[in-house]
Backbone bond lengths (Angstrom), bond angles and torsions (degrees), N, CA, C in turn:
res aa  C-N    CA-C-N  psi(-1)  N-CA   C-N-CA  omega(-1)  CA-C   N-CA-C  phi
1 X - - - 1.461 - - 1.522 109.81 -
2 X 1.224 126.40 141.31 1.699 132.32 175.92 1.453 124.02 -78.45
3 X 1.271 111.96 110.27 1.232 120.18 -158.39 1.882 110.10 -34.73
4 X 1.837 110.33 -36.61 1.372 84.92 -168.95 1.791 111.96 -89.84
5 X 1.422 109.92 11.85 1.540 105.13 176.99 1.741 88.94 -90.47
6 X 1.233 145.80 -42.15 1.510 145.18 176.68 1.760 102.35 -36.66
7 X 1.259 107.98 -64.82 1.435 115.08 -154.74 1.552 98.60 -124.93
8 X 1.511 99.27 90.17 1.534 108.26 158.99 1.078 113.19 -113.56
9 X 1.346 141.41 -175.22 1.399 143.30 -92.29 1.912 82.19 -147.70
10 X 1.341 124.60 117.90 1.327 135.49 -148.07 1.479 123.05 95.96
11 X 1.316 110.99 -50.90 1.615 110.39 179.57 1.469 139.36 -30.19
12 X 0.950 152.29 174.66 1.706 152.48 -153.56 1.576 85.01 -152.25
13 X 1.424 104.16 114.24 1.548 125.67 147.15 0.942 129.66 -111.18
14 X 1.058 121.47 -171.23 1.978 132.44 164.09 1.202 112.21 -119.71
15 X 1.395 131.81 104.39 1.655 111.08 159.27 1.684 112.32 -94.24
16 X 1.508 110.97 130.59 1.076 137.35 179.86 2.438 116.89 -76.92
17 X 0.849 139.19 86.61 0.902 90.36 156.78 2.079 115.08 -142.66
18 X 0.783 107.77 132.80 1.679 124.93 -165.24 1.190 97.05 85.37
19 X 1.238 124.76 -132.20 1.815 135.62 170.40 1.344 118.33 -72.19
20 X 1.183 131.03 5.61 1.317 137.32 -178.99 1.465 113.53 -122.14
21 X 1.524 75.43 130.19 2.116 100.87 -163.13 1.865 95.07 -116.83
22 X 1.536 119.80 128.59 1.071 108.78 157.57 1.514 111.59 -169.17
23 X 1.854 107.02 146.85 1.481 89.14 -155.19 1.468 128.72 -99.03
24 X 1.000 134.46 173.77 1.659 132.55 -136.54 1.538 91.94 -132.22
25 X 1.240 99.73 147.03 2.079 96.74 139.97 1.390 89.21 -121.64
26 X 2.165 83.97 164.18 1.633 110.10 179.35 1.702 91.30 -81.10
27 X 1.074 110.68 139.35 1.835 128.88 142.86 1.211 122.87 -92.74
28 X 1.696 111.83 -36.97 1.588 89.00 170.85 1.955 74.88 -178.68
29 X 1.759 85.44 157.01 1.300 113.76 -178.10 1.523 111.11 -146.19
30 X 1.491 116.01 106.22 1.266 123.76 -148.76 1.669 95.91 -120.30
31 X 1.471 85.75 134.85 1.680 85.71 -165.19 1.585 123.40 28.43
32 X 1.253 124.88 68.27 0.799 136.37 165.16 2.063 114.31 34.54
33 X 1.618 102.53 11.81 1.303 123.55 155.74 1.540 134.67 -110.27
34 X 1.105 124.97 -68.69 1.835 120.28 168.11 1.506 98.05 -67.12
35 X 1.567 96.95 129.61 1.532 114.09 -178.12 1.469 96.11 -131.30
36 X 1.468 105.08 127.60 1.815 100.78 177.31 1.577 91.85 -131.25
37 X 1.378 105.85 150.34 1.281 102.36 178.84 1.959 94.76 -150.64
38 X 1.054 109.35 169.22 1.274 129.01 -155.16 1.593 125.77 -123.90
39 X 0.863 125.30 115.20 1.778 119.11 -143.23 2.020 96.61 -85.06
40 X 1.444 100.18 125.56 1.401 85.47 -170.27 1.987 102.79 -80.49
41 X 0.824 117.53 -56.16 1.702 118.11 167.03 1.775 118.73 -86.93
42 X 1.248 92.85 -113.47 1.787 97.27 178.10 1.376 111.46 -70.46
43 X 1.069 129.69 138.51 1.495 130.67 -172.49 1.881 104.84 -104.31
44 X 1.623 101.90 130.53 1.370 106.63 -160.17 1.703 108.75 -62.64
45 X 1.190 129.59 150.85 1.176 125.44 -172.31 1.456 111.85 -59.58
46 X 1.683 126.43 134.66 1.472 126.63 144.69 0.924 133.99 -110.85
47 X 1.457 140.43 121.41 1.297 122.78 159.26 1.315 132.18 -127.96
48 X 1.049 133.08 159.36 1.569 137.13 -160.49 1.515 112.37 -9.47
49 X 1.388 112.04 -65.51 1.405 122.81 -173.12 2.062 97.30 -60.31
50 X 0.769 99.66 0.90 1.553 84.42 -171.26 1.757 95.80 -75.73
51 X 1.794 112.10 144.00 0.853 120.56 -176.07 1.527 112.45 -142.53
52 X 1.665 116.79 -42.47 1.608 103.35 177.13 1.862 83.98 -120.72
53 X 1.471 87.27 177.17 2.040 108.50 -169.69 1.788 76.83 -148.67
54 X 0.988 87.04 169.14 1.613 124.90 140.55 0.979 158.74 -141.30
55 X 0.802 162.16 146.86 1.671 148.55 -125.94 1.514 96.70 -157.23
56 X 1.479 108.62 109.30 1.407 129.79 -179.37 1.784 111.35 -90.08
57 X 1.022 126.06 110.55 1.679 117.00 -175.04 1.956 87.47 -117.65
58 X 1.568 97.21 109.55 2.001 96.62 153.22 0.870 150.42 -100.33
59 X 1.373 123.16 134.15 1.538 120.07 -166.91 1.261 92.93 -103.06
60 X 1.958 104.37 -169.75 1.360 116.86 -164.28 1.999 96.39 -71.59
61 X 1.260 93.65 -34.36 2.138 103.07 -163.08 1.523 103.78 -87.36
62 X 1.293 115.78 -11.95 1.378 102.55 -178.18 1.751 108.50 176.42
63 X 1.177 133.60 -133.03 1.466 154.03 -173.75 1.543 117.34 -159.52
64 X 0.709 113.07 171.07 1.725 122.56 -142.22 1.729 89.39 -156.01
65 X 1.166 116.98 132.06 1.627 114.80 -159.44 1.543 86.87 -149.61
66 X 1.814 113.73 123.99 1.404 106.93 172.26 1.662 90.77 -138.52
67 X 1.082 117.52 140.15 1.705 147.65 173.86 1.636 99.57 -78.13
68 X 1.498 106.22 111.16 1.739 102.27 170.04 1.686 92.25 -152.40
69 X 1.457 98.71 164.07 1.177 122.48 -151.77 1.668 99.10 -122.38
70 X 1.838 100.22 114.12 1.553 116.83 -169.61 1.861 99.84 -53.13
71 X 1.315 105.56 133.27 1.420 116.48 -167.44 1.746 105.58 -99.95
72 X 1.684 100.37 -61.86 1.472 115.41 174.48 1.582 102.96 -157.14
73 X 1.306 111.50 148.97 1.234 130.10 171.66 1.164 145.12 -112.77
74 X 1.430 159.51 124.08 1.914 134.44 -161.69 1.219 75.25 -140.72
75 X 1.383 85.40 170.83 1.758 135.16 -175.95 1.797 112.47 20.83
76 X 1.864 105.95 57.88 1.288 112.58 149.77 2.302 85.89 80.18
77 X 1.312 105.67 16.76 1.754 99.61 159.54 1.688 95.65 101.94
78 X 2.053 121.82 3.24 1.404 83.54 -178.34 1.569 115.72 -91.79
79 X 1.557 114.28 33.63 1.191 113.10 -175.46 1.283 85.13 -163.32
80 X 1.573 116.40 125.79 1.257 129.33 -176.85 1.849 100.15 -129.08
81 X 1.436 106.97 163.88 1.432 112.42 164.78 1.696 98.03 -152.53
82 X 1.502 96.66 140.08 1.394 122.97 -173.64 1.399 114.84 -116.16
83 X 1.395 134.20 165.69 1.023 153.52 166.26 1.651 112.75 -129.93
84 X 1.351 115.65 118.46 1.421 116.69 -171.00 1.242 88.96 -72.55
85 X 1.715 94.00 169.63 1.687 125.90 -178.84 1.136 109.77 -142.34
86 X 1.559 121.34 -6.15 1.390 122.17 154.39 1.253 127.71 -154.83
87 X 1.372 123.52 -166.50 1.627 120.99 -176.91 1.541 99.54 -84.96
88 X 1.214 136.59 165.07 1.347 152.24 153.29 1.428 102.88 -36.48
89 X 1.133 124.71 119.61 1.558 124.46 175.13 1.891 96.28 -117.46
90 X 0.842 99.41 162.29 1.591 114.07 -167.13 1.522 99.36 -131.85
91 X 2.013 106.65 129.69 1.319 94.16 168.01 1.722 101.74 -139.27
92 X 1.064 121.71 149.48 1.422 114.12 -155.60 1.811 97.31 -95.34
93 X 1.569 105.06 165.46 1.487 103.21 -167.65 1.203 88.85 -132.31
94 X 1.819 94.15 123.76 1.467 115.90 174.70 1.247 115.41 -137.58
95 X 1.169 105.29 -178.85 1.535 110.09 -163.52 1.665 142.94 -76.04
96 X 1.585 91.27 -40.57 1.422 131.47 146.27 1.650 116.81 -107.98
97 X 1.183 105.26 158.80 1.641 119.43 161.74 1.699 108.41 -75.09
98 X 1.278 122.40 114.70 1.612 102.51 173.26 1.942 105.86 -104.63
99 X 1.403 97.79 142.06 1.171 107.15 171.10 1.181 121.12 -95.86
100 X 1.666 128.33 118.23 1.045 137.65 161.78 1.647 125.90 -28.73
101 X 1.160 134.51 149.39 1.433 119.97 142.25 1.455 153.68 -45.29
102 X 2.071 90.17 -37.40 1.259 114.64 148.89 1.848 125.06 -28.76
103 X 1.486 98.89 -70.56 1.413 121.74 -174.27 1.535 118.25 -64.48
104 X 1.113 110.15 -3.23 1.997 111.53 -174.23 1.657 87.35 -96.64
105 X 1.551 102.66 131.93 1.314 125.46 163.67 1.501 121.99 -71.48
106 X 1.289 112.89 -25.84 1.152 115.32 -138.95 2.272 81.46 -134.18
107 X 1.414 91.31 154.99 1.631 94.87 166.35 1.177 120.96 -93.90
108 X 1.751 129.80 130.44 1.460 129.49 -174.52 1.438 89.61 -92.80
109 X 1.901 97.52 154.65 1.095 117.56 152.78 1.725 138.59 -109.72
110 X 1.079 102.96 108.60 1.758 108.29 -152.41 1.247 111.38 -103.01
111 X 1.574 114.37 126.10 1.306 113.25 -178.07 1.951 89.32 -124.94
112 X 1.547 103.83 145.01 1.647 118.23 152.73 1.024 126.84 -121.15
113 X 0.998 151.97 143.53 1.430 167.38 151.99 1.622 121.17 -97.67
114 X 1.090 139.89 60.69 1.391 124.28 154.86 1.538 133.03 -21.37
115 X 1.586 122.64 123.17 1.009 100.94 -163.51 1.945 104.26 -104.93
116 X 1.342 93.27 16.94 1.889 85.02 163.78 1.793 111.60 -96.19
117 X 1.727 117.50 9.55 1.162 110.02 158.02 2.170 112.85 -151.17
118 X 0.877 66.59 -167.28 1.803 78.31 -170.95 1.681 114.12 -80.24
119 X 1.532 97.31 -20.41 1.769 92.05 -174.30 1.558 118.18 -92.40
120 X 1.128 111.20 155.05 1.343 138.00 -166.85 1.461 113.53 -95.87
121 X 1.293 139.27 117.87 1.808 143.75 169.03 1.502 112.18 -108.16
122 X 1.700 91.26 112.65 1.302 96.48 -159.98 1.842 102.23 -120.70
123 X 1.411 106.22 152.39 1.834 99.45 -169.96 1.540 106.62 69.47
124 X 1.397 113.41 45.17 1.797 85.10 -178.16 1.496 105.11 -91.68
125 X 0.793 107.60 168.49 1.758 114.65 -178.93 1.973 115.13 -94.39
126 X 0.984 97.41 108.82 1.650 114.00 -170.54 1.595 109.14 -70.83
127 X 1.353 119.12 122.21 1.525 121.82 -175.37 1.693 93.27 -89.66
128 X 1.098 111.00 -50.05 1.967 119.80 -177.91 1.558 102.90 -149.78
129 X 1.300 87.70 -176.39 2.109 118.17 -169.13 1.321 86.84 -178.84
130 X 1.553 84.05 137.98 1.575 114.15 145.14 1.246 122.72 -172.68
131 X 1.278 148.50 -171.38 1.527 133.77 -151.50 1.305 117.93 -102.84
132 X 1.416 106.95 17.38 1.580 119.13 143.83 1.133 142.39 -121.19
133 X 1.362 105.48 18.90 1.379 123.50 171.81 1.967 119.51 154.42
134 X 1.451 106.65 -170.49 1.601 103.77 174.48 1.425 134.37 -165.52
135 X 1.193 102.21 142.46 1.739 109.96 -166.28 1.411 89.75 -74.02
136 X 1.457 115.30 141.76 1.656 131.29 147.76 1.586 117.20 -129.06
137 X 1.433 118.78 133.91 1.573 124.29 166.30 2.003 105.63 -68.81
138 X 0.930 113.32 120.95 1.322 139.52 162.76 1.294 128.34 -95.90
139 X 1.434 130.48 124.61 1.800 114.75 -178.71 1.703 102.17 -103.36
140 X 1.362 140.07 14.90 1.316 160.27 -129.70 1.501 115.35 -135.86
141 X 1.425 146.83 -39.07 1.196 148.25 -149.32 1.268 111.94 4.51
142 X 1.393 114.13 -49.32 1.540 107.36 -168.64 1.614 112.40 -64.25
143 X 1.163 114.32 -24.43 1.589 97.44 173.24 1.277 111.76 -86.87
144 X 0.803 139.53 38.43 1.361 121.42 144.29 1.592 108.76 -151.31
145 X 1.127 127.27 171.21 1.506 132.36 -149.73 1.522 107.45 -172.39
146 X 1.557 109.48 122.01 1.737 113.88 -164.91 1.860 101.90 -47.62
147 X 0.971 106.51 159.00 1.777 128.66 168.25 1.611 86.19 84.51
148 X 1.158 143.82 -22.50 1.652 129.04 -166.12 1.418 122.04 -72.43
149 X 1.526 115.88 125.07 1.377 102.97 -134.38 1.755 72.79 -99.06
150 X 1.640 105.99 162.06 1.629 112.15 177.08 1.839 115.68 -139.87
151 X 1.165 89.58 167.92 1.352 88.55 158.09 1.022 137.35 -116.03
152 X 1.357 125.05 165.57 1.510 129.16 -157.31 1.572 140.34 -131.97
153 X 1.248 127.50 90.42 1.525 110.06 -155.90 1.678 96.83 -122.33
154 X 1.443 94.28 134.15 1.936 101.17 177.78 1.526 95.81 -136.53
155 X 1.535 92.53 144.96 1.678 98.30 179.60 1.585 86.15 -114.05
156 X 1.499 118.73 130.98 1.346 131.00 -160.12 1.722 101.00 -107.31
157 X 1.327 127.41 6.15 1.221 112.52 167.88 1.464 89.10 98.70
158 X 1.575 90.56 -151.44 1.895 83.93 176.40 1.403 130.93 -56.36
159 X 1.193 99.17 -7.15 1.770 100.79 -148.90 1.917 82.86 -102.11
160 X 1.547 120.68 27.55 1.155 105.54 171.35 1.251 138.72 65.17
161 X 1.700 131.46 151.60 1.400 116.14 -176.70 1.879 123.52 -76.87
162 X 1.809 92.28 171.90 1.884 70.76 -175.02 1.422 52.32 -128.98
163 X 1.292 107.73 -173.65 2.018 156.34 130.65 1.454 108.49 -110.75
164 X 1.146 90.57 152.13 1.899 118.32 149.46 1.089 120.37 -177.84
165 X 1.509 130.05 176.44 1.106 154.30 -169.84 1.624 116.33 -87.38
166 X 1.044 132.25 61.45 2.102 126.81 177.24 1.222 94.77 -53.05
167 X 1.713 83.73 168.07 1.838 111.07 144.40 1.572 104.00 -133.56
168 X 1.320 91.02 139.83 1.772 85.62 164.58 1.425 118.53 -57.75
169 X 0.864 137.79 123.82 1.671 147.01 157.29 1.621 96.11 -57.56
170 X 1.541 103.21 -91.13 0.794 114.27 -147.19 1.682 121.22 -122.19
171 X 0.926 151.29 151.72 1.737 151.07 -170.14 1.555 102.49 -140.53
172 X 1.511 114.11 104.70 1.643 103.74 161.95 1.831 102.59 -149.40
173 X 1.735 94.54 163.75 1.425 93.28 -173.24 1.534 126.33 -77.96
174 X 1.464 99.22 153.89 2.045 106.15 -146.91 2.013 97.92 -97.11
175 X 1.600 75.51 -42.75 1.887 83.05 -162.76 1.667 96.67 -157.60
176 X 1.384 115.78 74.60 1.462 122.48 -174.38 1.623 106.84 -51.33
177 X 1.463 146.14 -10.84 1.015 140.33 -172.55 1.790 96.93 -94.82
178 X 0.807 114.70 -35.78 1.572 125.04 176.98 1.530 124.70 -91.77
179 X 1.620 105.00 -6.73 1.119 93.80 175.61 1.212 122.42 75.22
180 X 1.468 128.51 31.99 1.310 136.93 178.09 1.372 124.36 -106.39
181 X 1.223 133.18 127.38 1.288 130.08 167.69 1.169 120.84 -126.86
182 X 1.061 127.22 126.46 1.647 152.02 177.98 1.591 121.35 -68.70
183 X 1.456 133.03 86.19 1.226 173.01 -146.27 1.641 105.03 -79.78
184 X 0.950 124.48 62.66 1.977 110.88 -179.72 1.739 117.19 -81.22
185 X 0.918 112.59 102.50 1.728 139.26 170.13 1.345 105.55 -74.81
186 X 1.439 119.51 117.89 1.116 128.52 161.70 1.747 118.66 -101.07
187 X 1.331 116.86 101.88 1.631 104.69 -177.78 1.614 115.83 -42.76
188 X 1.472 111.11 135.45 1.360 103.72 170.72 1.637 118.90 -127.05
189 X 1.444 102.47 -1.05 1.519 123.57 169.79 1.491 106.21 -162.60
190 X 1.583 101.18 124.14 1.587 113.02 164.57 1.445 101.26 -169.74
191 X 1.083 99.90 132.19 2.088 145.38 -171.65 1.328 76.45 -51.00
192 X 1.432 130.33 140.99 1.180 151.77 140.03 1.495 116.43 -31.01
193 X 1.230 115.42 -36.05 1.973 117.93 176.92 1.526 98.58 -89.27
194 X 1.208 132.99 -19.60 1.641 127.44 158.85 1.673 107.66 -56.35
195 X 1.588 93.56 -60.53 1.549 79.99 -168.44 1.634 120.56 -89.45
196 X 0.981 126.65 -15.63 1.536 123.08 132.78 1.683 122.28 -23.32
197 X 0.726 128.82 -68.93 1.362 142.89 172.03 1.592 91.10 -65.00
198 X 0.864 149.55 -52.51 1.674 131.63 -169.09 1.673 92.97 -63.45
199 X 1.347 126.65 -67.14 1.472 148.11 -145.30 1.946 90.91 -60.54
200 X 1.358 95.24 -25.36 1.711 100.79 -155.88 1.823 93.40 -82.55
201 X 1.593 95.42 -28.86 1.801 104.84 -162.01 1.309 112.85 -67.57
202 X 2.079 108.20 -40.74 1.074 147.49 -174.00 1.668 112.95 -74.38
203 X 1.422 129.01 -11.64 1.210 145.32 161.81 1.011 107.24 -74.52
204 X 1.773 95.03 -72.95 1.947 94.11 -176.82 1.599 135.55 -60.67
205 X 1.123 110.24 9.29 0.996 136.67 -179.70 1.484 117.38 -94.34
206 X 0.880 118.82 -79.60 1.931 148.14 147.88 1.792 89.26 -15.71
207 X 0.876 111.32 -61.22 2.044 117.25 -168.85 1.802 103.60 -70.31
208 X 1.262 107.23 -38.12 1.241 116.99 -161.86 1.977 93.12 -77.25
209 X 0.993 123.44 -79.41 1.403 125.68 -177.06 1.328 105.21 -39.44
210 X 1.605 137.25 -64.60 1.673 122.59 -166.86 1.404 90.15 74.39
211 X 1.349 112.34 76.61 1.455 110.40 163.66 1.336 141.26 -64.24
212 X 1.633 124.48 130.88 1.827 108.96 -157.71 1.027 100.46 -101.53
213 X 1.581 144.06 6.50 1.292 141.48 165.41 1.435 108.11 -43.81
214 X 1.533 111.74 107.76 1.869 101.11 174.35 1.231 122.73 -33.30
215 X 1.250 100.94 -53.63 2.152 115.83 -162.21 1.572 91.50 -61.46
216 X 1.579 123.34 -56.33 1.513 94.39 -161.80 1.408 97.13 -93.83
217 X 1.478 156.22 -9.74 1.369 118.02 126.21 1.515 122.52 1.43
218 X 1.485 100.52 -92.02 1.505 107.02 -166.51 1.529 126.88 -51.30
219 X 1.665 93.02 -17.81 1.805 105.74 -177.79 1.572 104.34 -85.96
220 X 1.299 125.62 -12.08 1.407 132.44 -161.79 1.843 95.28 -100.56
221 X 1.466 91.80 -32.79 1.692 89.70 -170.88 1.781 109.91 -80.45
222 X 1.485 94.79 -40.13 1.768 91.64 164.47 1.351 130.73 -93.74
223 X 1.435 115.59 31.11 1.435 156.03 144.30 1.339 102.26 72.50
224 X 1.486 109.92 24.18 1.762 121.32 174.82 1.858 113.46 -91.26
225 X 1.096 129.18 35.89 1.812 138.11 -167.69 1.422 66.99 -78.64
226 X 1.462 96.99 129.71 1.635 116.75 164.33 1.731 104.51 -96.87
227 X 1.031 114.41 155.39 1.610 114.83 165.42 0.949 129.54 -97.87
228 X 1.648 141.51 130.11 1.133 130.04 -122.77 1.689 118.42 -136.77
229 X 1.510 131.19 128.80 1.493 120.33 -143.40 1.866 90.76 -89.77
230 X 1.216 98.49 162.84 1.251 118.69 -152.37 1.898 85.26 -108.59
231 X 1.592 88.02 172.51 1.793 100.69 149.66 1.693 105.00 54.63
């Protein structure tokens, strides 16, 4: 989206900068460069050393995160003017953080059990996780079938094994030439030391990669990383 259709002149933002969040209207956005905005209550702290802000704009699906660089300031920050430093980056707001497959350092060990039969899926190959549930690649569809609730065993590396209880959400096709289908598990029971140990796995993980995705960069730096629903 273009910064000056985002932030026109009335709008409700957030400017971000260190630990201090507080919200703004736009006054004007000029060529999609001088951005002044106007402190609607307490005006977020500035001082000299201040150099980047951010300017949080939310929608219904997520936030919109742009990096600009404090220009000039009056009366103690309730009227600021900016100069962007980047395009509108978009980061979507979810529930959990989900972790890719990409992003695991380490190899999981995945066991399922369905409990409308007796057999066991063992080695499956994990698309995501996160601490509400989890994607798995399947070459099978027919065993499994949305609402079927299963069981669940992952050996998390250090961070130890969990269990719990899914449901399938959801079943759709992954890689029709291969015969893949993509498995969404929604947790519907797990022991507090399961998901401790997931949340703990799902950190070290998250820390370990240094993710280069700009948007959650920029969402990590204005300390807004939403967490993201799984399955």
């Amino acid at each position: 989206m273009e910064l000056g259709t985002l932030l026109q002149p009335g709008q409700l933002v957030r400017l971000k900068v260190n630990d201090s969040t507080a919200p703004y209207v736009v006054n004007m956005c000029h060529n999609s460069k001088l951005i002044v905005c106007k402190a609607v209550k307490q005006p977020i702290p500035v001082t000299p050393d201040t150099f980047r802000v951010f300017i949080i704009k939310d929608s219904e699906s997520g936030l919109f995160i742009i990096k600009a660089h404090l220009k000039e300031s009056s009366e103690r920050g309730a009227v600021i003017a900016l100069t962007n430093l980047s395009e509108p980056r978009f980061v979507q707001r979810r529930e959990h953080y989900r972790l890719s497959h990409g992003e695991i350092s380490v190899p999981l060990d995945i066991e399922l059990r369905p409990q409308n039969n007796v057999n066991r899926y063992k080695r499956l190959k994990l698309h995501d996780i996160s601490a509400g549930g989890i994607g798995l690649i399947v070459k099978a569809s027919s065993a499994f079938t949305v609402g079927t609730h299963v069981n669940l065993t992952m050996n998390l590396d250090r961070s130890g094994s969990i269990t719990a209880i899914g449901e399938i959400v959801h079943i759709t096709s992954f890689n029709a030439n291969a015969r893949d289908f993509l498995v969404g598990i929604k947790y519907i029971q797990i022991d507090k030391a399961s998901l401790d140990a997931l949340m703990s796995f799902i950190q070290e993980q998250v820390d370990f990669e240094h993710k280069e995705n700009p948007a959650e960069a920029d969402a990590e730096s204005a300390g807004l990383f939403c967490d993201d629903e799984t399955g």
